[in-house]
C-alpha positions in Angstrom: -18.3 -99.2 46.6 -21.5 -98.7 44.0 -21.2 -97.4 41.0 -23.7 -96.9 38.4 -22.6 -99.0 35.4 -23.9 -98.1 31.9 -25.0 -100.7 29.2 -27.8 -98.6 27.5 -30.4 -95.7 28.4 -32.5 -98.6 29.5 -29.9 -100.7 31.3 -27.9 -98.6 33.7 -26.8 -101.1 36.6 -25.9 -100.8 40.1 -22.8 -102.8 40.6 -20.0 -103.6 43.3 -16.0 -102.5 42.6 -12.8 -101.9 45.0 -12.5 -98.3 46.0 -9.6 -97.1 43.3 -6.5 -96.6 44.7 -5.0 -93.1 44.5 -1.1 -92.0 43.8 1.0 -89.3 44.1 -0.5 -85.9 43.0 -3.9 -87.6 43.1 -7.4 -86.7 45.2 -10.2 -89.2 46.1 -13.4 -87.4 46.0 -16.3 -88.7 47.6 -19.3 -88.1 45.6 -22.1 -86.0 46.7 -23.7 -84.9 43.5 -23.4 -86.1 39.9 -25.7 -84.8 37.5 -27.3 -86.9 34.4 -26.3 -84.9 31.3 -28.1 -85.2 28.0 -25.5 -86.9 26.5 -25.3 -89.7 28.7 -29.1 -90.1 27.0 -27.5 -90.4 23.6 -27.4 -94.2 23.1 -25.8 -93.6 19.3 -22.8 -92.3 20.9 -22.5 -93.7 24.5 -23.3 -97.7 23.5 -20.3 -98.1 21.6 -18.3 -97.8 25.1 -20.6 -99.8 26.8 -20.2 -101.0 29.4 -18.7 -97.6 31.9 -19.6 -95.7 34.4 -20.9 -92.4 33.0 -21.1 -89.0 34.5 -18.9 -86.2 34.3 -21.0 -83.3 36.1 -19.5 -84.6 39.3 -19.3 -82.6 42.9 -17.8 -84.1 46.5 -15.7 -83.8 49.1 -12.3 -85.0 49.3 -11.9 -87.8 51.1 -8.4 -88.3 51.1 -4.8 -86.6 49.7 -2.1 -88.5 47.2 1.7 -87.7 48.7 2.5 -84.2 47.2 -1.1 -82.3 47.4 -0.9 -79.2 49.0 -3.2 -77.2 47.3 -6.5 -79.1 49.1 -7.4 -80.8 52.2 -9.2 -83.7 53.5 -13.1 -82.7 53.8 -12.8 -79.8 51.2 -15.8 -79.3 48.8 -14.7 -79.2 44.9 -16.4 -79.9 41.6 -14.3 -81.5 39.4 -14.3 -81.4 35.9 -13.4 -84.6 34.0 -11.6 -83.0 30.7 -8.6 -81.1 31.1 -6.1 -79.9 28.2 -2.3 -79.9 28.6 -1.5 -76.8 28.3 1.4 -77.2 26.3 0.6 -78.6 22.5 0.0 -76.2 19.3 -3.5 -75.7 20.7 -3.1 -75.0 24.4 -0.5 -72.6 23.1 -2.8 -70.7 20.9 -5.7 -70.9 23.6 -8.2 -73.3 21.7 -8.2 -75.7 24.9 -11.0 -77.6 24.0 -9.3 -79.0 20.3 -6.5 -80.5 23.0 -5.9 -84.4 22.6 -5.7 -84.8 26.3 -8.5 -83.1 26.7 -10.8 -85.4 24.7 -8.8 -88.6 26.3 -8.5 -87.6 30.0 -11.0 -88.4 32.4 -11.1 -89.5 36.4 -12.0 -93.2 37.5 -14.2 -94.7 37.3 -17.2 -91.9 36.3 -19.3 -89.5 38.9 -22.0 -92.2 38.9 -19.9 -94.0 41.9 -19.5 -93.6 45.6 -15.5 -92.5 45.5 -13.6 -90.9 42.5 -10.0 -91.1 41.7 -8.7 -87.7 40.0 -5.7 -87.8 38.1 -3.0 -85.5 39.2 -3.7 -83.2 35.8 -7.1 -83.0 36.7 -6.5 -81.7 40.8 -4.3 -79.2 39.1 -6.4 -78.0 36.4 -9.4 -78.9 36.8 -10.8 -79.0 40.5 -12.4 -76.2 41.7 -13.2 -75.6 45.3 -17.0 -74.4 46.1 -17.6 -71.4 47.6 -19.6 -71.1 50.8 -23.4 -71.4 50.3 -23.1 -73.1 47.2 -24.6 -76.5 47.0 -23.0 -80.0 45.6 -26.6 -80.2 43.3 -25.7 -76.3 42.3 -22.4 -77.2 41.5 -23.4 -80.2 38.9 -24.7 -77.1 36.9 -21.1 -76.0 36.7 -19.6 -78.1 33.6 -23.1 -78.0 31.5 -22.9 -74.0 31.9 -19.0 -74.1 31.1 -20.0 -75.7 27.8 -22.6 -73.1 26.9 -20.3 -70.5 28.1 -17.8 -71.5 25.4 -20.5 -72.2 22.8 -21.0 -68.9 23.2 -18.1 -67.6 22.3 -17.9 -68.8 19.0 -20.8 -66.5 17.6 -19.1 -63.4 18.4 -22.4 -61.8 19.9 -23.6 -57.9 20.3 -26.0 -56.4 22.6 -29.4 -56.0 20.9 -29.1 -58.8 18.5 -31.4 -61.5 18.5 -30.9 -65.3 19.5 -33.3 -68.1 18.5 -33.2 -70.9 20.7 -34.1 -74.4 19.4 -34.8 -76.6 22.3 -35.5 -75.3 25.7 -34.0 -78.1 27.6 -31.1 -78.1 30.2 -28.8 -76.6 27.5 -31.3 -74.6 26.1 -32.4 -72.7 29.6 -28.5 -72.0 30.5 -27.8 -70.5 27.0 -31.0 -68.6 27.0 -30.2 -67.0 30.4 -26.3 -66.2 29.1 -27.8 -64.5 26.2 -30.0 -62.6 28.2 -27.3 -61.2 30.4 -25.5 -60.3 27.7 -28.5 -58.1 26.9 -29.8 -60.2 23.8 -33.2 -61.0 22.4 -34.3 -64.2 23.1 -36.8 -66.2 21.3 -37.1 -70.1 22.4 -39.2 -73.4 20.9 -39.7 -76.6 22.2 -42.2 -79.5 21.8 -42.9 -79.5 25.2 -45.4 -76.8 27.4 -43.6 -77.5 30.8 -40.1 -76.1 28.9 -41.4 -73.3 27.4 -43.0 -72.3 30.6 -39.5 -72.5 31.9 -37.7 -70.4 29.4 -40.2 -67.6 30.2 -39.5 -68.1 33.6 -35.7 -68.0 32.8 -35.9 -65.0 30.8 -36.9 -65.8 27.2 -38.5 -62.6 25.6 -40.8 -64.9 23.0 -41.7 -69.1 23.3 -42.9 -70.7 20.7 -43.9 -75.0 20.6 -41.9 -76.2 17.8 -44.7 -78.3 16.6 -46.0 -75.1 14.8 -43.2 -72.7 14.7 -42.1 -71.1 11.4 -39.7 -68.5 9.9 -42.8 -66.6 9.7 -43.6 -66.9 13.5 -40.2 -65.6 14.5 -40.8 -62.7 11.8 -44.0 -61.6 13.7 -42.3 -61.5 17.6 -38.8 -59.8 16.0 -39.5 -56.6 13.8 -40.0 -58.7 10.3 -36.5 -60.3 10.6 -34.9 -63.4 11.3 -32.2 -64.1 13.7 -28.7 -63.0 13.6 -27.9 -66.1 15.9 -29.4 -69.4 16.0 -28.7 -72.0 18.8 -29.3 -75.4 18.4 -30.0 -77.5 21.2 -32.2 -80.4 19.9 -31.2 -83.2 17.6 -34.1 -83.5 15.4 -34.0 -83.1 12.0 -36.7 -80.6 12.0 -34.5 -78.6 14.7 -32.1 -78.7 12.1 -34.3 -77.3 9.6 -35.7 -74.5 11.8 -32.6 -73.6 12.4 -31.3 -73.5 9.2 -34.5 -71.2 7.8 -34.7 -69.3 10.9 -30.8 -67.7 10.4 -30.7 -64.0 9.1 -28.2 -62.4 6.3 -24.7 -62.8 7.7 -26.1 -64.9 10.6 -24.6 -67.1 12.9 -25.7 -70.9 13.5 -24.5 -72.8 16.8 -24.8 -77.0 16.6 -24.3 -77.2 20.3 -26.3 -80.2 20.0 -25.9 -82.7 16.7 -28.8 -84.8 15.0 -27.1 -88.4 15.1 -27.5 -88.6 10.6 -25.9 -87.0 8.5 -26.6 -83.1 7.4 -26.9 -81.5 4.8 -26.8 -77.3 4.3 -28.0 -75.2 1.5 -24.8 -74.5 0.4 -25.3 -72.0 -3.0 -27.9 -69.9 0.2 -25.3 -70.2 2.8 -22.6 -68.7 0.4 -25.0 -66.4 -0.8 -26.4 -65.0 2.2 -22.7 -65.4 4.1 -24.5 -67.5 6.8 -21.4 -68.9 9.5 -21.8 -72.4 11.1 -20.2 -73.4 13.6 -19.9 -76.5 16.4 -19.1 -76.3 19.9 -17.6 -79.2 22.3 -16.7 -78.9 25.7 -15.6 -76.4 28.2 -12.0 -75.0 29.0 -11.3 -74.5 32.6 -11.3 -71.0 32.4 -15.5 -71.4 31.1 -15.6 -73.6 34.1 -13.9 -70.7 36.7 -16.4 -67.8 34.8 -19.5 -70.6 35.6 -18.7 -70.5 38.7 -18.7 -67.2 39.3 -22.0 -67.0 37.3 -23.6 -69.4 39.6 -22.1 -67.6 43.1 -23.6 -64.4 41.8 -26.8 -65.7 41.2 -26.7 -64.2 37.2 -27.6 -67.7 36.2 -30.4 -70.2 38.5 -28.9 -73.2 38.5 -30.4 -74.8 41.7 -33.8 -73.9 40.0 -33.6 -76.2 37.4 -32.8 -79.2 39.6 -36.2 -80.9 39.6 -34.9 -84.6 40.8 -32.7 -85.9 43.2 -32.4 -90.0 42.7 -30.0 -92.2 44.8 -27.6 -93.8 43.8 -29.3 -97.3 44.1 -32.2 -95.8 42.0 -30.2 -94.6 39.0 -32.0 -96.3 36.2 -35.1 -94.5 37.5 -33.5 -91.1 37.3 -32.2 -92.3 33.5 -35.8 -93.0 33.0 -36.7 -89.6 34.2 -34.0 -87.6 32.2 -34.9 -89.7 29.2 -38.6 -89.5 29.1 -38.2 -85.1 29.5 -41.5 -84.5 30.6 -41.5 -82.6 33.5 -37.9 -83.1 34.5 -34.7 -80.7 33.8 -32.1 -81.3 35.6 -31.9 -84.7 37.6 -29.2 -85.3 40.1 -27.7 -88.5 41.1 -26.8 -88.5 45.0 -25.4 -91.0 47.4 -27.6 -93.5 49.1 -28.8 -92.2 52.3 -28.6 -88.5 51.5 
């Protein structure tokens, strides 16, 4: 079979291995759609287990059943999510899934970016999700990015009527401005780039602004002389980090979903001062998974709208070369040969 084997952003190779074998409690999923997530663009973190086969925003049909599955049949359509927690340690137990060892080690073989995928027996149980009817494999690749945002979310304990600044109006960026807006928020966005910010309008941000020129000020004018109660951070830059970190309120919130790959430093003596929360988010839990779902069934969040490519299999170092250059690209989906 092909798979799409990663060395760096630049170097993403289409190589030849045996179809994995699959055992008891185990699924092999033929791939359909595997989307390219913005951390498979991080060379400062992926290199270092170079070479692999990336790509964990994976959705198939199953191609055939380990002795013992009863759950799911040959032919179904699932997404399945690569990180699954055990459900029984000190964290499972007090719900914090996503601080689970096994979560951060699991993962199915070889990576989404290949023709057939063997899923561990933890991951059919916990972690594969049939797709409802009408909801397409390129939809579905939408489903762990959302998760993540989902339970980013949750750690800024947010009110109706507050208002959210959004650095970065990227894949990440769009989802969480959309979730904010359903939760009736105020939602002010930035980016360096026109075609995003059209975007987030598009997708329901209340003020954009290009970060080239934005300032504390700026948000002041669009939101009643204040700052925000919650920032999101969704861009690595080190100015990101410094918008974000003048742009938070009085007892405000700030969300690293995404991390700069230096070093930071806050202003500490203003932080304690001003009782400013930080916080970092990693992952999703399967129940963020289930609820993103649900979101994209119901239509509350567009995910097939910010699919702009589809790139074969064969083709994947141009569809890296398309997520990496961001210029008029969101989402891009890697799909089998032929399809």
């Amino acid at each position: 079979m092909k798979v799409g084997v990663y060395y760096s952003t630049d170097d993403v190779r289409v190589e030849e291995r045996p179809v994995p074998e699959i055992g008891e409690g185990e699924i092999l999923v033929r791939m359909k759609a595997s989307g390219i997530c913005g951390t498979d663009l991080m060379q400062w973190y992926r290199r270092r287990k170079a070479p692999r086969v990336l790509g964990h925003e994976m959705a198939g049909e199953i191609a055939s059943l380990g002795r013992g599955v009863e759950r799911f049949n040959r032919g179904d359509r699932v997404f399945v999510s690569h990180h699954v927690p055990c459900y029984s340690c000190r964290y499972c137990r007090r719900g914090e899934h996503t601080a689970c060892e096994a979560l951060h080690k699991g993962n199915y073989d070889p990576g989404g970016f290949s023709e057939y995928i063997r899923v561990p027996r933890e991951n059919v149980r916990h972690g594969t999700l049939p797709l409802p009817e009408g909801m397409t494999y390129e939809e579905a690749t939408m489903i762990e990015p959302l998760g993540c945002v989902i339970e980013g979310q949750k750690r800024l304990a947010l009110r109706e009527g507050q208002t959210v600044l959004v650095i970065g109006s990227g894949v990440s960026g769009l989802l969480h401005i959309q979730l904010a807006k359903s939760r009736g928020l105020k939602v002010v966005a930035t980016d360096i780039n026109g075609y995003k910010l059209d975007r987030a309008l598009r997708l329901g941000a209340d003020h954009v602004m290009n970060a080239v020129d934005y300032s504390p000020e700026r948000l002041k004018e669009v939101n009643d002389g204040r700052l925000a109660e919650r920032v999101i951070l969704c861009a690595g830059a080190e100015q990101a980090v410094s918008d974000a970190v003048s742009s938070v309120d009085r007892r405000g919130w700030i969300l690293f979903f995404a991390v700069p790959e230096e070093e930071i430093s806050l202003p500490s003596a203003r932080f304690w001062r001003d009782e400013v929360t930080v916080t970092f988010s990693y992952g999703a839990a399967p129940e963020d998974l289930h609820e993103a779902l649900e979101l994209i069934k119901a239509g509350a969040v567009d995910a097939g709208g910010m699919i702009t490519h589809r790139v074969p299999l064969s083709d994947i170092q141009r569809g890296f070369k398309i997520a990496s250059e961001a210029r008029e690209s969101l989402k891009v989906v890697v799909v089998p040969d032929g399809e």
